[in-house]
SERO-4910 file (N, C-alpha, C, O; in steps of 0.05 Angstrom, whole numbers):
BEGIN
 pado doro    nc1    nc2    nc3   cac1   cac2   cac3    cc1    cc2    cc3    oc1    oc2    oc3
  Unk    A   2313  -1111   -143   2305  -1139   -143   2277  -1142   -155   2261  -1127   -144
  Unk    A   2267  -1160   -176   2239  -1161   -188   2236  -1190   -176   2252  -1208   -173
  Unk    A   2208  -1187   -168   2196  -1213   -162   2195  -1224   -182   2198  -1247   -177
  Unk    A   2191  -1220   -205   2184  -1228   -232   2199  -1260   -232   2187  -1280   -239
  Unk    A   2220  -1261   -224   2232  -1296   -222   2228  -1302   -194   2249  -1308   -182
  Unk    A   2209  -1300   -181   2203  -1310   -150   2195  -1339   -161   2214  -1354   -164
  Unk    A   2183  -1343   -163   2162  -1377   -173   2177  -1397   -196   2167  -1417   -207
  Unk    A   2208  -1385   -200   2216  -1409   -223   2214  -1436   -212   2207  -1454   -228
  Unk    A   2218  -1443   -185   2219  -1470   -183   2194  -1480   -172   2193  -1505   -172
  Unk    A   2174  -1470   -164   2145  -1465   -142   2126  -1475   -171   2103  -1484   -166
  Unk    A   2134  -1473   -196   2117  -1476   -215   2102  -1504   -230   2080  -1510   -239
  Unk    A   2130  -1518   -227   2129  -1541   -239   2100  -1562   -220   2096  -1566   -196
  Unk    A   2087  -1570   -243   2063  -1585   -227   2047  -1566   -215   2037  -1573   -193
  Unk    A   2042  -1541   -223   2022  -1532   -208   1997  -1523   -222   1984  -1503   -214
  Unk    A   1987  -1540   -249   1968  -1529   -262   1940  -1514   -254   1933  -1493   -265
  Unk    A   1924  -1531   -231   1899  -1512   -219   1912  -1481   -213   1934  -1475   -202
  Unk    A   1895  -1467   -221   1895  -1440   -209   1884  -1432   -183   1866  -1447   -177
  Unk    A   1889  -1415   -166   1882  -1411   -141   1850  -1409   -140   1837  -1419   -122
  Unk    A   1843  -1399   -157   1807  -1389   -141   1793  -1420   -142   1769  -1423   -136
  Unk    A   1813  -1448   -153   1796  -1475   -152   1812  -1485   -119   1824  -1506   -113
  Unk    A   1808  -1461   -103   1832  -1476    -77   1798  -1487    -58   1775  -1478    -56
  Unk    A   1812  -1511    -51   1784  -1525    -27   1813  -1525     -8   1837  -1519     -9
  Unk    A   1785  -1538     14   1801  -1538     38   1818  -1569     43   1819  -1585     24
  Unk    A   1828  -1575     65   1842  -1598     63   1816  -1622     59   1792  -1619     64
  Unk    A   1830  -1645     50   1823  -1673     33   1823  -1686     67   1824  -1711     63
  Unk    A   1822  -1683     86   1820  -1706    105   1830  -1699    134   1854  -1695    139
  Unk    A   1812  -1697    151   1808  -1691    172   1843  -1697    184   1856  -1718    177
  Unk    A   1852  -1680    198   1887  -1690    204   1885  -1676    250   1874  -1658    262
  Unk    A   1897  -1693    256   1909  -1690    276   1910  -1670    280   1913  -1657    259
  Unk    A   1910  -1650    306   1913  -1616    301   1924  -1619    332   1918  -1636    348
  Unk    A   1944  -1592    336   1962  -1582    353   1940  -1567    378   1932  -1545    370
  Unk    A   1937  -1570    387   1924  -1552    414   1935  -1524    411   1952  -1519    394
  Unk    A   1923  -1502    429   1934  -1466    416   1961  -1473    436   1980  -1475    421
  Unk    A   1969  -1477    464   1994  -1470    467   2011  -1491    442   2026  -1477    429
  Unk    A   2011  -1512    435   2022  -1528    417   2035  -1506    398   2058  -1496    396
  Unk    A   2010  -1501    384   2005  -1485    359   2018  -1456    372   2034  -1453    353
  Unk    A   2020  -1445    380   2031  -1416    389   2078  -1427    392   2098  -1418    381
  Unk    A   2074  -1442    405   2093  -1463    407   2110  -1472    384   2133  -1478    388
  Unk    A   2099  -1474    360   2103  -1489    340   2111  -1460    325   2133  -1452    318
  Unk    A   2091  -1451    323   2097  -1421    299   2126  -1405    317   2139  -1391    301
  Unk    A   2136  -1403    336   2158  -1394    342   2185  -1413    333   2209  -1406    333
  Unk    A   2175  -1434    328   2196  -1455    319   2204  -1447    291   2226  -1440    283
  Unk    A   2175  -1450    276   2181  -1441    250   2197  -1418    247   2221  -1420    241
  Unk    A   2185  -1398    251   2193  -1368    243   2228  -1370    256   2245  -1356    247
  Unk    A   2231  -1390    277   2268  -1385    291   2292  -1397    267   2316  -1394    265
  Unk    A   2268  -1410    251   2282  -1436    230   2285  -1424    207   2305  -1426    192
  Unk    A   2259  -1407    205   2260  -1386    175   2291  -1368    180   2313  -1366    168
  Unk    A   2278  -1360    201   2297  -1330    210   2330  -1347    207   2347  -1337    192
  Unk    A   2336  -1372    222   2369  -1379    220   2371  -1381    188   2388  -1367    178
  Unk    A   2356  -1395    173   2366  -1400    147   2374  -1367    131   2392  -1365    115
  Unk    A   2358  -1345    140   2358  -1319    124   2386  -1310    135   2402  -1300    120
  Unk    A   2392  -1315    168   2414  -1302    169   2449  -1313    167   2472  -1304    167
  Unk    A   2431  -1344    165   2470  -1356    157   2466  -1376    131   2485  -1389    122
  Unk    A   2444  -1377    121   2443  -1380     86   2440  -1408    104   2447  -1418    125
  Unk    A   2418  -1417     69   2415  -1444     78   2425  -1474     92   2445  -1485     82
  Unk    A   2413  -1484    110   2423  -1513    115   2427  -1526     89   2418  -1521     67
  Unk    A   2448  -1548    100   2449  -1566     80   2430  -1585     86   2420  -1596     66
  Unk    A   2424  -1590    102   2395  -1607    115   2372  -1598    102   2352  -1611     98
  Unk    A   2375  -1576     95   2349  -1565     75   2363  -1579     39   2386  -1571     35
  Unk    A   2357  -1590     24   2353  -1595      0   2331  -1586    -29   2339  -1584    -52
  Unk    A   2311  -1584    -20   2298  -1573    -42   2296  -1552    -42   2276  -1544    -30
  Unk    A   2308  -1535    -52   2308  -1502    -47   2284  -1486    -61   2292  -1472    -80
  Unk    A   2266  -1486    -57   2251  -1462    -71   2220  -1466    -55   2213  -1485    -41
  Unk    A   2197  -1435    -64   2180  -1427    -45   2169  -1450    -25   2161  -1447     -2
  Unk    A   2170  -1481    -43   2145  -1490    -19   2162  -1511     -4   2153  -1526     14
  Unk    A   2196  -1512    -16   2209  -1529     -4   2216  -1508     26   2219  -1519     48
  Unk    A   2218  -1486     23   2225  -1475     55   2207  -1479     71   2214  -1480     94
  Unk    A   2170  -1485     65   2154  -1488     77   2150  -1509     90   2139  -1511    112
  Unk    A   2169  -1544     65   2165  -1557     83   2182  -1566    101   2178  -1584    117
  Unk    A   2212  -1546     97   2222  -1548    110   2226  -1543    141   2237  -1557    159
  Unk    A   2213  -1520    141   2210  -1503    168   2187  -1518    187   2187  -1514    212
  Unk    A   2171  -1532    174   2150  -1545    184   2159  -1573    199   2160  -1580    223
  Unk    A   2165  -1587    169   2180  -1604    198   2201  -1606    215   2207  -1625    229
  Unk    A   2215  -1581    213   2235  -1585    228   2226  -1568    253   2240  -1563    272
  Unk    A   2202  -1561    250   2187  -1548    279   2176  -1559    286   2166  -1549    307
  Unk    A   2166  -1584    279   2153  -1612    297   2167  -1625    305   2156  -1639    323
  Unk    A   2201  -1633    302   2215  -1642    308   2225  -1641    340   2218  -1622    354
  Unk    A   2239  -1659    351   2252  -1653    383   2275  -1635    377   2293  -1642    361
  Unk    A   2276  -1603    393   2299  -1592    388   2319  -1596    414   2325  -1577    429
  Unk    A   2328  -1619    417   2345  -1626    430   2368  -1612    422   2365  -1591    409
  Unk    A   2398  -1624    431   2425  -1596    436   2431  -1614    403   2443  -1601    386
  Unk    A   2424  -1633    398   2434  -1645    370   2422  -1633    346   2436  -1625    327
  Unk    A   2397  -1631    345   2385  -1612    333   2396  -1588    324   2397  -1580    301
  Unk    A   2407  -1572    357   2403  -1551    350   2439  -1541    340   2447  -1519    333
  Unk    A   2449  -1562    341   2479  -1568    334   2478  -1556    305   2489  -1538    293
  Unk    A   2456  -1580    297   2460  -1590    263   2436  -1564    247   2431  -1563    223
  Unk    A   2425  -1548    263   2410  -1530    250   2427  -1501    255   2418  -1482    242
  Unk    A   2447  -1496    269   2463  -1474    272   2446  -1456    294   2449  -1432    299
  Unk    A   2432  -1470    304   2422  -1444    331   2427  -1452    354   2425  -1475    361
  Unk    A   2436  -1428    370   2450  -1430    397   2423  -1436    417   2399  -1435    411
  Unk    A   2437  -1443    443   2419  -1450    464   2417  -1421    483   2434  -1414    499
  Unk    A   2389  -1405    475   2392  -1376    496   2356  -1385    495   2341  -1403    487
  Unk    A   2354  -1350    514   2326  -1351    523   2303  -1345    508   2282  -1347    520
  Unk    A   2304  -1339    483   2300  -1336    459   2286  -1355    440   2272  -1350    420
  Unk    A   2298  -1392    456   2276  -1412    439   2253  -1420    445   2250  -1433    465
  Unk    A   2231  -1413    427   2209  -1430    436   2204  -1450    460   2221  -1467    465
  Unk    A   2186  -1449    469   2183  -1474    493   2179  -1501    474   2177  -1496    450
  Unk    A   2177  -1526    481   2180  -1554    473   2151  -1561    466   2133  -1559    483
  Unk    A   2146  -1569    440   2117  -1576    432   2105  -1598    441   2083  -1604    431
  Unk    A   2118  -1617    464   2104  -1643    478   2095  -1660    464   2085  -1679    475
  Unk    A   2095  -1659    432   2077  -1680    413   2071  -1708    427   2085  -1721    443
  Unk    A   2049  -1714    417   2038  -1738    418   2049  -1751    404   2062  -1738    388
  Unk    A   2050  -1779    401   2055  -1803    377   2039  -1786    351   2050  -1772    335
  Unk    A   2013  -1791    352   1997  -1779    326   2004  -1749    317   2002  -1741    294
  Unk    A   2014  -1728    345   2030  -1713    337   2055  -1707    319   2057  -1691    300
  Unk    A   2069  -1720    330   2096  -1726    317   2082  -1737    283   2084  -1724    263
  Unk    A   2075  -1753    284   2068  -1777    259   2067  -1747    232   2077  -1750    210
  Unk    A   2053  -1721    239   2050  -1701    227   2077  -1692    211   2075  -1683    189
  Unk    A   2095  -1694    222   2118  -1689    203   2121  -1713    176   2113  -1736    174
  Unk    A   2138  -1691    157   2133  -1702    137   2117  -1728    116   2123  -1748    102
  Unk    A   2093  -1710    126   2063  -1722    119   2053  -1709    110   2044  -1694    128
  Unk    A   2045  -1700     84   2031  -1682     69   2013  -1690     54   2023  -1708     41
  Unk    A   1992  -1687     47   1966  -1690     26   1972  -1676      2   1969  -1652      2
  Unk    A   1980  -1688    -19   1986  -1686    -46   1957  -1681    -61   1935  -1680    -50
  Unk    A   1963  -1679    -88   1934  -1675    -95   1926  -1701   -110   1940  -1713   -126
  Unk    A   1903  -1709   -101   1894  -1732   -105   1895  -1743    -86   1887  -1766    -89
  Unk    A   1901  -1738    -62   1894  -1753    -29   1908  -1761    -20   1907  -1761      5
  Unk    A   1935  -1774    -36   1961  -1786    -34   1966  -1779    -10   1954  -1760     -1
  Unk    A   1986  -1793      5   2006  -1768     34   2030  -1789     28   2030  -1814     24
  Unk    A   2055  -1761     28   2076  -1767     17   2101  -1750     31   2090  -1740     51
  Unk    A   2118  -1745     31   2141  -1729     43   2143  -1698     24   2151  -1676     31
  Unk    A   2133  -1706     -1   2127  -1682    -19   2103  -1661    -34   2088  -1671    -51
  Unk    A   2100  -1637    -27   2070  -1631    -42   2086  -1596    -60   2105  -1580    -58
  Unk    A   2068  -1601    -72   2071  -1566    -91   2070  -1541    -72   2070  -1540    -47
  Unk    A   2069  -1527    -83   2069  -1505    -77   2033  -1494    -67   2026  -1483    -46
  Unk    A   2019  -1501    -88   1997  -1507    -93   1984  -1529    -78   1960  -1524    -72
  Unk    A   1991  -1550    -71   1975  -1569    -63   1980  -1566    -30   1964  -1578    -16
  Unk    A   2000  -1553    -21   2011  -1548      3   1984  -1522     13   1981  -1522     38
  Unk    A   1971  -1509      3   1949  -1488      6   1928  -1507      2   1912  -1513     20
  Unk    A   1928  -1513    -14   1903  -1530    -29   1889  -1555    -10   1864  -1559     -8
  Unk    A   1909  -1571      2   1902  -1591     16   1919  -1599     33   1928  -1622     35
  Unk    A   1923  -1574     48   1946  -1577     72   1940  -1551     90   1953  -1548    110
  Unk    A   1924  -1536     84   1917  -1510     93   1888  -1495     95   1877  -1492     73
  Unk    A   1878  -1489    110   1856  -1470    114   1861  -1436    106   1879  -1422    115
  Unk    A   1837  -1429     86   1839  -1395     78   1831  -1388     96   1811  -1399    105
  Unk    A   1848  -1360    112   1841  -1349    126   1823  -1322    120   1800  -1318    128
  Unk    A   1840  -1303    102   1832  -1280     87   1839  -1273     67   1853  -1288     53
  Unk    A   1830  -1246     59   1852  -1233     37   1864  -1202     52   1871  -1183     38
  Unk    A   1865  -1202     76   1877  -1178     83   1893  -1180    105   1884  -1186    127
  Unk    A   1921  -1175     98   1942  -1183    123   1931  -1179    154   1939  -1191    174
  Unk    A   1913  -1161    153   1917  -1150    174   1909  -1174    198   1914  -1173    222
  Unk    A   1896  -1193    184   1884  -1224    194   1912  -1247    194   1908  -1269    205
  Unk    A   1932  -1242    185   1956  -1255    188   1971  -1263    207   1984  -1245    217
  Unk    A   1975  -1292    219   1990  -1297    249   2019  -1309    237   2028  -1317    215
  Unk    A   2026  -1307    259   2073  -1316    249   2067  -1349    233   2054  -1367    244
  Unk    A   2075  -1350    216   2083  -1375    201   2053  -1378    182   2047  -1400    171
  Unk    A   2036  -1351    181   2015  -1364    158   2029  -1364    128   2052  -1356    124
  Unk    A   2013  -1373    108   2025  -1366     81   2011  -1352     63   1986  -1355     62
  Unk    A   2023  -1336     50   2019  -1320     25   2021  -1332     -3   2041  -1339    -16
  Unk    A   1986  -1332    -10   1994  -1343    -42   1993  -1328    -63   1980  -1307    -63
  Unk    A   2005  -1335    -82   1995  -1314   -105   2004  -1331   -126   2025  -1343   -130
  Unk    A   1977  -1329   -142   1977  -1339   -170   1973  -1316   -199   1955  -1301   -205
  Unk    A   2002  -1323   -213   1996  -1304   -225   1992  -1322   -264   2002  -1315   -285
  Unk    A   1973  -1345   -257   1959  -1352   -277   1990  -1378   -280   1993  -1396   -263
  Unk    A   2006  -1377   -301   2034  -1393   -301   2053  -1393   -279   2073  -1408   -278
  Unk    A   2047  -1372   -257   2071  -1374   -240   2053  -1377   -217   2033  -1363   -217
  Unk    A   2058  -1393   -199   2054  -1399   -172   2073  -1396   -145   2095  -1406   -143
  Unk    A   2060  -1381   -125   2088  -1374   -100   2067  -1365    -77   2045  -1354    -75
  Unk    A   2093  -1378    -57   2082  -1374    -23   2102  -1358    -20   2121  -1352    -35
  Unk    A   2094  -1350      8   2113  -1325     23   2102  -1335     50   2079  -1342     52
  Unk    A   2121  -1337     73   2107  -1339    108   2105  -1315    112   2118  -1297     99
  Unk    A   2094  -1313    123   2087  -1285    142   2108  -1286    166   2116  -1309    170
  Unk    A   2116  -1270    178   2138  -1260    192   2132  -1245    223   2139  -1248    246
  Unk    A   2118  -1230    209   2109  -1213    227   2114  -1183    219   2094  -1174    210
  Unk    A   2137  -1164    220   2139  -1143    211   2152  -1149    180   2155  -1131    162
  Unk    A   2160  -1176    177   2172  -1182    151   2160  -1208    140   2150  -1226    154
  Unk    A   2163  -1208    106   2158  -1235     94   2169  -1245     86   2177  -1234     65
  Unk    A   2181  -1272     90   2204  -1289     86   2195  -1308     52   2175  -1322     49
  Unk    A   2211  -1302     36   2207  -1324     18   2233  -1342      4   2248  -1349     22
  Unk    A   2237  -1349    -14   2252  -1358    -39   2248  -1356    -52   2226  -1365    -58
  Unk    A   2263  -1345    -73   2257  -1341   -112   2255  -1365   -117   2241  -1364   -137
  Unk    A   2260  -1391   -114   2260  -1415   -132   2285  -1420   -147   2288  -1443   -154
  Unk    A   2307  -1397   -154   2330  -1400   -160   2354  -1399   -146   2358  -1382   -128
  Unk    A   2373  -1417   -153   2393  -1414   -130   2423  -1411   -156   2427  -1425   -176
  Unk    A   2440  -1388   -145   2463  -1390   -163   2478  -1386   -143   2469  -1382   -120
  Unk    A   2519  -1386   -150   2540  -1383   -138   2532  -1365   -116   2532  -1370    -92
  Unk    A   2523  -1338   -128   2529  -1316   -110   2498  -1308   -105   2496  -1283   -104
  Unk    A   2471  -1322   -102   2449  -1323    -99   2436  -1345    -94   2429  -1361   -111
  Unk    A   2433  -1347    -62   2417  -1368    -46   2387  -1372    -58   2375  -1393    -61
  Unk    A   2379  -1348    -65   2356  -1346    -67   2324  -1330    -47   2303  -1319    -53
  Unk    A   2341  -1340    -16   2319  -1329      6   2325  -1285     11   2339  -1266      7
  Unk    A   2297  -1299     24   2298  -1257     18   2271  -1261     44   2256  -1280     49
  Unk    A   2274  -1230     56   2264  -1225     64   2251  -1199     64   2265  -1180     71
  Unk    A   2220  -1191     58   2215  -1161     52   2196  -1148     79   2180  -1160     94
  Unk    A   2201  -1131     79   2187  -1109     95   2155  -1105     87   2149  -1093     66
  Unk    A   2139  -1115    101   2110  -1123     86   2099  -1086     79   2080  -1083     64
  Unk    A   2107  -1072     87   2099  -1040     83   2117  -1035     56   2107  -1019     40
  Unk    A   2136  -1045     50   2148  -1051     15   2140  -1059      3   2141  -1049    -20
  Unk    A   2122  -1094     10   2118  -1106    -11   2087  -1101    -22   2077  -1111    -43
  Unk    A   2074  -1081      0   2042  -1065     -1   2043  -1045    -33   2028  -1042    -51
  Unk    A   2071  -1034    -26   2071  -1021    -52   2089  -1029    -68   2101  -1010    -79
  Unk    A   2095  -1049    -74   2115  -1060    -98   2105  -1049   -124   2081  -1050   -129
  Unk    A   2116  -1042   -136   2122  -1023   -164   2106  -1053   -189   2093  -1051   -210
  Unk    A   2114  -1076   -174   2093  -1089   -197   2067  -1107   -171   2068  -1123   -152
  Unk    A   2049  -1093   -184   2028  -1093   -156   2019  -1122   -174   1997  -1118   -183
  Unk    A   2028  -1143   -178   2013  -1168   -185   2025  -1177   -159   2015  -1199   -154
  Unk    A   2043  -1170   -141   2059  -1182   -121   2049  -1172    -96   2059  -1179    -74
  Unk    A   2032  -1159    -98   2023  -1138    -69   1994  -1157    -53   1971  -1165    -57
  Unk    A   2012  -1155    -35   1982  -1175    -11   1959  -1157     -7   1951  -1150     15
  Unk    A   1948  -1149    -30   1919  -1134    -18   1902  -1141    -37   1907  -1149    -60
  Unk    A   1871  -1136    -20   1853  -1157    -30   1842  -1148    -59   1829  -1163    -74
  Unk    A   1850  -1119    -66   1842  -1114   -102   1861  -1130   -117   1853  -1139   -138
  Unk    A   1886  -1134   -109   1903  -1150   -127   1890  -1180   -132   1893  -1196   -114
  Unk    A   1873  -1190   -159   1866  -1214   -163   1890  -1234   -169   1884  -1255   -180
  Unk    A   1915  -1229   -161   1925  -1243   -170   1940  -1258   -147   1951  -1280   -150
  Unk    A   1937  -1241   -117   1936  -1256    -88   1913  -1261    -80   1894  -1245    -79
  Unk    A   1913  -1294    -72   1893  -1313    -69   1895  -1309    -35   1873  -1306    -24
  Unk    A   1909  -1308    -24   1901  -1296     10   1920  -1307     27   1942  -1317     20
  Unk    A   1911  -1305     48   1928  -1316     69   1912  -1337     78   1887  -1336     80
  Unk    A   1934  -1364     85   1927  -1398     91   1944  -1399    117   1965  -1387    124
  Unk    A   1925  -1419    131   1947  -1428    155   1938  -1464    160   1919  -1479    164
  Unk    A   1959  -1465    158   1968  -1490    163   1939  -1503    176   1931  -1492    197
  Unk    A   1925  -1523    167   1912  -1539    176   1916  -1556    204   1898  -1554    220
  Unk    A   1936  -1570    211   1936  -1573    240   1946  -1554    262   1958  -1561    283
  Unk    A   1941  -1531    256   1944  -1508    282   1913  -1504    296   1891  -1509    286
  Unk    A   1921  -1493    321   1886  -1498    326   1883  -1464    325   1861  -1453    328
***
């Protein structure tokens, strides 16, 4: 498998290059740490169902930063038994506890800061780091469940979540017999054979690890 077509769809609209990344455009509502500890088990349960029974149809835009915003709001969401009907996950001991949102909590789903200040239901790949996210580092070893992985490789732009022993992404392409989602073993993708793809901080071509601006 070559990463080399990871970013076909992650690309479009993403002209700034990573080293022009600032932090978010406007002070936002933020999750408290149990919230936030709360919330990243949602994500990663949402990543993990889509990898193992192929995507929702509730998911629609298929590629790197549409899983991001997918997983996102659908981890701010109430996972009531309807929810968890229409997302394919069973009711065991296994789900996250309930994120309690506030009104201004909740309001956080699909609400994103576009570039140019906008907030919209949609952001890039790029603008989703750029002004939706805080740099954490450039060395995994600083990485918590649901941060993201960028890498700019000048025309191609792509996220990856962090996982934990694994990194969840999407190529951006979807065919008959190729969803597109993948999941790599982060001790594989350290030495990937084309090291423009490798999360370490000599690689100039990974911009670091981001986490989500309203986590505390």
């Amino acid at each position: 498998m070559a990463l080399r077509v990871l970013a076909a769809a992650c690309t479009a609209a993403v002209a700034p290059r990573a080293h022009a990344l600032k932090g978010p455009l406007q002070q936002q509502v933020r999750l408290s740490q149990e919230q936030s500890r709360a919330f990243q088990g949602w994500m990663l349960r949402i990543i993990n169902a889509q990898l193992e029974q192929g995507p929702t149809p509730r998911w629609q835009h298929r590629d790197c930063a549409g899983l991001v915003r997918f997983a996102v709001n659908e981890a701010l969401s109430p996972h009531d038994a309807k929810w968890l009907r229409a997302n394919g996950i069973a009711t065991d001991r296994r789900l996250p506890p309930e994120l309690d949102l506030t009104g201004e909590q909740a309001a956080l789903r699909n609400r994103w800061v576009q570039t140019g200040g906008q907030v919209g239901h949609f952001v890039t790949a790029i603008a989703l780091v750029q002004h939706n996210s805080k740099f954490i580092a450039r060395e995994v070893s600083q990485a918590q469940p649901g941060d993201l992985l960028f890498f700019d490789q000048g025309d191609e732009q792509h996220l990856m979540v962090w996982m934990g022993a694994r990194i969840a992404y999407h190529t951006g392409t979807v065919t008959t017999d190729d969803n597109g989602l993948r999941a790599v073993d982060i001790k594989q993708l350290m030495t990937w054979k084309d090291t423009r793809w490798q999360p370490v901080a000599s690689n100039p071509n990974f911009a670091g690890i981001f986490r989500l601006s309203f986590l505390s």
